[in-house]
N, C-alpha and C positions, 0 to 999 in steps of 0.2 A: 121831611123824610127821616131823618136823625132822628126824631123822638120817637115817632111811631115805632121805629126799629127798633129804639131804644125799652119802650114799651112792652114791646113783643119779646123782648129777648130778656126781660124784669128777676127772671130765675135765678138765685141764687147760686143753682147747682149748674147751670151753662159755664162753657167754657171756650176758649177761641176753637176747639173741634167740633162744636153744632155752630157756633153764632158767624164764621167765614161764609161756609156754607148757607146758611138763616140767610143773611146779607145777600148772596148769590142768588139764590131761589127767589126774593123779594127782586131781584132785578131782571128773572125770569117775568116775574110778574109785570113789573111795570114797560117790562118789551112787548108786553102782550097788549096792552094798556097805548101805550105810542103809537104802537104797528096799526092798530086798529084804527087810530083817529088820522093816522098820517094819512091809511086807504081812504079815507073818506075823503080829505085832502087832495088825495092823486098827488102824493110825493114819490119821489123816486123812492128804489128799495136803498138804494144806496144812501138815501139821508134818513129812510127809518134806519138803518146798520148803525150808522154814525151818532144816533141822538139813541138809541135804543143802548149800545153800546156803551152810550158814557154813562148811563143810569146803573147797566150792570158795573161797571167796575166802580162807580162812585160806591153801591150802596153794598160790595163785597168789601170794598177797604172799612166803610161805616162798622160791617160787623166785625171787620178784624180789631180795628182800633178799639170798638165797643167789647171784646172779648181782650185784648188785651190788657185794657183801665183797670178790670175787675183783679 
């Protein structure tokens, strides 16, 4: 997930004011991504919350720490 991030966020001209954000939306994404296979699952909403959630805040730090390296 780091790379692909990392990939996406390749712009010279990025800074940690798009790439936090970048990161965030990307874990929009991949809640979108979890929630749907979890339904298929029949998990509770409460363990997609919990696995969905740690993907947003892993992959918001990813872009901060990726916006702050540069």
């Amino acid at each position: 997930m780091a790379a692909n991030l990392a990939f996406f966020l390749e712009d010279l001209k990025t800074n940690v004011a798009w790439e936090a954000p970048a990161g965030f939306f990307t874990g929009i994404w991949t809640f979108c991504a979890i929630g749907m296979y979890s339904l298929f699952e029949l998990r509770s909403w409460r363990l997609i919350f919990i696995n969905s959630g740690c993907s947003i805040v892993t992959l918001t730090l990813m872009g901060t720490i990726i916006g702050l390296w540069r």
